[in-house]
N, C-alpha and C positions, 0 to 999 in steps of 0.2 A: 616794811622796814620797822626795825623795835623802836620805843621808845628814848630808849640810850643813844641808840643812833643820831636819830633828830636832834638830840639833846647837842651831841658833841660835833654840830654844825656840818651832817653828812647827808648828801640829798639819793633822791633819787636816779639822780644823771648819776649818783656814783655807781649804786648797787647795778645798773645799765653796763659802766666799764668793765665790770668784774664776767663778765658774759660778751662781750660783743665779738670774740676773735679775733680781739689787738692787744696782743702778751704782752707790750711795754705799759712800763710801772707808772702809777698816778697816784696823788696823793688823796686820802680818804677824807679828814677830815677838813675843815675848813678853818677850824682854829685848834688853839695847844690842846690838848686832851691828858689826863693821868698815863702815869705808867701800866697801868688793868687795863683802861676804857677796851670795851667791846661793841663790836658791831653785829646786827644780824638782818640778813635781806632774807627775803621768802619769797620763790618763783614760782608763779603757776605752768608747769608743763603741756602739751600739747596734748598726751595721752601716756598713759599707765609704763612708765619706764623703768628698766631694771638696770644698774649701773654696773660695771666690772672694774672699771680705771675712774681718779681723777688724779689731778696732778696739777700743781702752780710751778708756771716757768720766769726765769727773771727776775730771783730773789738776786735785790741787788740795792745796794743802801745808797743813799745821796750822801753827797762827803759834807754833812753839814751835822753840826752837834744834835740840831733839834728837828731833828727827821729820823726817822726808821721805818724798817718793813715791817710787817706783822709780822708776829711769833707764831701764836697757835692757830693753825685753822679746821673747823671742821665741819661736815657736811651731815645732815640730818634728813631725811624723809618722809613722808607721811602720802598714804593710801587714800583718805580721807578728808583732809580738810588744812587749809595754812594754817591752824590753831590747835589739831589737837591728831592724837596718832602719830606724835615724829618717830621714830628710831634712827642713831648714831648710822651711818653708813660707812664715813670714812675719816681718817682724823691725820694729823702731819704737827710735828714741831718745826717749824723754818727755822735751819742757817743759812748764812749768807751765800749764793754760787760765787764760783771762782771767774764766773764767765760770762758772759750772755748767750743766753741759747739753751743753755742747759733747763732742766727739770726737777722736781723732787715728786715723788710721787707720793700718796697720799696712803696710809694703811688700809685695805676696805677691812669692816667690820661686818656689813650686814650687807646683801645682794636683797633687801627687800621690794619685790614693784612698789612704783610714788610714783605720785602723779602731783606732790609740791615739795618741793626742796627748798632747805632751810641752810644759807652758807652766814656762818658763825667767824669772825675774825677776833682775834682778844691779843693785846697789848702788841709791846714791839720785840725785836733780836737786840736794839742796840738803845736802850735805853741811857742818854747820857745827863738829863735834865728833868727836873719835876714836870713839865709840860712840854710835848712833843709833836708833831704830825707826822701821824703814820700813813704808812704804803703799802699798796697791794699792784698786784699784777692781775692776773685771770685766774678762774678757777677754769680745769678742762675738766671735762665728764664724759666718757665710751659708754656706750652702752646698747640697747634693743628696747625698739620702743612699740608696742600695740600698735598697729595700724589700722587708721581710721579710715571710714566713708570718707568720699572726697566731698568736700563739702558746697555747695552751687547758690550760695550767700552774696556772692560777689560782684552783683549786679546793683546798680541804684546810685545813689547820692547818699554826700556825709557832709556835714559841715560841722566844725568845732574850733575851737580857739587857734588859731596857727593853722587851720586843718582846714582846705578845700576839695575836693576831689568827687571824679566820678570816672566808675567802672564797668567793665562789662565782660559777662563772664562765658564762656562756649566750652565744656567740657573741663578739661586741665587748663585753659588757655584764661589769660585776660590780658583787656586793652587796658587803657583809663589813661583821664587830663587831670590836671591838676594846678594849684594856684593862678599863677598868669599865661600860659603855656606851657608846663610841664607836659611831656608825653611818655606813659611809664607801658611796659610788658611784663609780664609777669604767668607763674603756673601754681597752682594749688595742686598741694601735697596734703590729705586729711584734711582739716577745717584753717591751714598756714597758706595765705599769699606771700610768696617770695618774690618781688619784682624789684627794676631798675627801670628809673626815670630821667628824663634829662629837657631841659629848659629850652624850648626852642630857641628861642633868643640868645642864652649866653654860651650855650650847651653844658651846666652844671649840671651834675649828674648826681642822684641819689636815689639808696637803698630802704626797701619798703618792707619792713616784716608784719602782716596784717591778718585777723582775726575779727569775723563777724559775730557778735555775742545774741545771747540767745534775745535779746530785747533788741535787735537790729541795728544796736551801734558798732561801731569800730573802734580795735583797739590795736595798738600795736606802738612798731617804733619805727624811726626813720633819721636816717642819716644822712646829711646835704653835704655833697665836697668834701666827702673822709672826714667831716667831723662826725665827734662821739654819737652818738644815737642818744634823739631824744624819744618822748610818750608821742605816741602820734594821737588822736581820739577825736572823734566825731558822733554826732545825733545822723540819723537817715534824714533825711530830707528828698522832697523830688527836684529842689532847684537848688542845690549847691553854688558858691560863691566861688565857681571855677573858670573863667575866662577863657578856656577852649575851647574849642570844636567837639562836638559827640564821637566817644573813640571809635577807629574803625572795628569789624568783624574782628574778632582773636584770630591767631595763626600760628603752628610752629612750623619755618620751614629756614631756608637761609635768611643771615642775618640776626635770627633770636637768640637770646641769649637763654637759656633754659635752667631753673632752679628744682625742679622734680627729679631729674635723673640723680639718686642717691646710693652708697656705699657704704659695706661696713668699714669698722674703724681700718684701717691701715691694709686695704685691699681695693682691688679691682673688681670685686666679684656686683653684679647690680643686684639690690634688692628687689623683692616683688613689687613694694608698692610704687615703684617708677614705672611701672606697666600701661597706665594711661598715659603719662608724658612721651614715651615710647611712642607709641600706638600713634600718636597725633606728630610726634615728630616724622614720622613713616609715613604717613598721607603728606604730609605738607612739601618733603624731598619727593615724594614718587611723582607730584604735581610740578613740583617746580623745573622750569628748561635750562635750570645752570647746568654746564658741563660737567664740574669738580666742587668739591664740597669737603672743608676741611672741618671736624671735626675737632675741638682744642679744650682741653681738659684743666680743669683748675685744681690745687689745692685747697686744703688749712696751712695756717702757719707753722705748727710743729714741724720738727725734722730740717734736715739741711737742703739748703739751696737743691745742691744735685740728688736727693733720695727724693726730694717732692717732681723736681720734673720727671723724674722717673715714674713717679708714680701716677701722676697727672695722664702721662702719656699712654699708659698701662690701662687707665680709665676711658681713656678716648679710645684708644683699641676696641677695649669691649662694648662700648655704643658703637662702634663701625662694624664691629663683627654680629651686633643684633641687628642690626637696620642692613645687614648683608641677607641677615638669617631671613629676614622678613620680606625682600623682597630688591632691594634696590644692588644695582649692578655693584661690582667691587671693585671697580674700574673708576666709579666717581666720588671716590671714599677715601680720602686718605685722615690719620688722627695725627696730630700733634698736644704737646703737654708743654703747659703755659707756668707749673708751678705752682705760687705762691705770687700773683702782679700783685703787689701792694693790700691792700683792704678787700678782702673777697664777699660776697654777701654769705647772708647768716648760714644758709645751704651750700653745698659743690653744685656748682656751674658748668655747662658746657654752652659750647657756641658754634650753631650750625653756621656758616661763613661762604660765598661765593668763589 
């Protein structure tokens, strides 16, 4: 996050909402700022991506003098390093939509692979006061990303400020406890854990986006009860400050919820590297004695109510028609499309279900 940022009272939890795939608008700063003030967050990517779309949805003003949304935004990349290497990627002047729901899409300038992105926001549309706070929505990004080794990190203990847990990893698959009874599932895609957790006691539920660095800590983010996603981070430890039970064996079969099975932008078609989560989702149905097995397919936010169940449904299809291909009857397979439920995790989800 730059310097100016900090400056003009903007945290980290913010440059988080601009990324988390929840398009309604939040205010940036935390006090009045000039009519310039500019921001810039810098993300590190998972692996070598090449971008084709972005687009901010939700340009939409607060009806109050001393608020506005940003004006300019724009997206910058770099090959090399958060500090040096960037080129422009893509760039947008915000007016206000007429609506909610709608888009503005973003000009691309350069399709160069980055593997860090740099999002640039400067001043506001409705400037009506020397000092203001400003608004943003999400930045979205399409694109194809290098596919990595899956990474087999995910085994051990972590402890860190706010941060209890322990994991265990079998393939794509992991278990893990957490805090006082948390019990999460989860699948690795490349060196990403995508899981869902939930509190045996209250059953709160939260989302884990987690990455083991090369010094065996954890980093990542996690979201409790649909609030924003904070930093998750932990040291390896072998006796974590976790108050559960040692997780069971991994598994995917009914019941999981699954974050590896992924798609290109606004299709049905599965990528390759869903092929392990595949594979392990296909043992764990071919083992399990449930009669029927519904398959149900999630969104992103974008697009309307009924073009996302559609397409949702279009997504379950083609896991029913692969785990047909592979071996299991077609008779205990049916897919349904769930849309957009509310807050999806950072991945498309499916859910094998009895």
């Amino acid at each position: 996050m730059s310097e100016a940022a900090t400056a003009n009272g903007v945290t980290i939890e913010k440059s988080l909402l601009a990324i988390d795939g929840n398009p309604a608008g939040y205010t940036l700063s935390l006090k009045f700022v000039p009519a310039t003030a500019e921001a810039e967050f810098t993300y590190r990517l998972p692996a070598l991506t090449t971008f084709d779309r972005f687009a901010v949805p939700n340009v939409l003003e607060t009806p109050s003098a001393g608020s506005t949304f940003t004006r300019l935004v724009e997206v910058h990349g770099s090959p090399s390093g958060p500090d040096t290497g960037f080129v422009l990627l893509g760039s947008a002047t915000l007016t206000t939509h007429e609506a909610r729901g709608m888009l503005t899409e973003l000009t691309i300038a350069s399709r160069t692979p980055v593997r860090f992105v740099k999002l640039r926001l400067v001043g506001g549309i409705r400037v009506e006061r020397e000092g203001s706070f400003f608004e943003f929505s999400e930045i979205i990004g399409n694109g194809t990303q290098e596919v990595l080794p899956r990474s087999d990190a995910f085994s051990g203990g972590w402890q860190g400020r706010g941060v209890a847990i322990r994991l265990r990893q079998q393939d794509a698959a992991v278990t893990g406890c957490y805090d006082d009874g948390g019990v999460l599932t989860g699948t690795v895609t490349g060196d990403l854990l995508s899981a869902v957790g939930e509190d045996s006691r209250t059953g709160v539920k939260s989302l884990f986006l987690l990455t083991v660095l090369d010094d065996d800590a954890l980093l990542g983010v996690r979201s409790t009860n649909g609030a924003p996603f904070r930093v998750y981070a932990g040291a390896a430890t072998e006796r974590p400050n976790a108050k559960c039970p040692a997780p069971p064996a991994p598994s995917l079969g009914c019941g999981s919820v699954i974050h590896g099975i992924t798609f290109g932008y606004d299709s049905a078609e599965i990528r390759p590297e869903s092929e392990p989560v595949l594979a392990m989702l296909y043992a764990g149905l071919r083992d399990d004695a449930s009669a029927k097995v519904i398959i149900e397919g999630h969104t992103s936010s974008e697009g309307t109510e009924v073009y996302n169940r559609s397409l949702s449904e279009r997504r379950a299809a083609a896991v029913v028609a692969e785990l047909t291909r592979r071996g299991l009857a077609t008779a205990r397979l049916s897919a349904v499309g769930a849309g957009n439920p509310g807050r999806s995790p950072p991945t498309p989800t499916r859910r094998a279900a009895p």
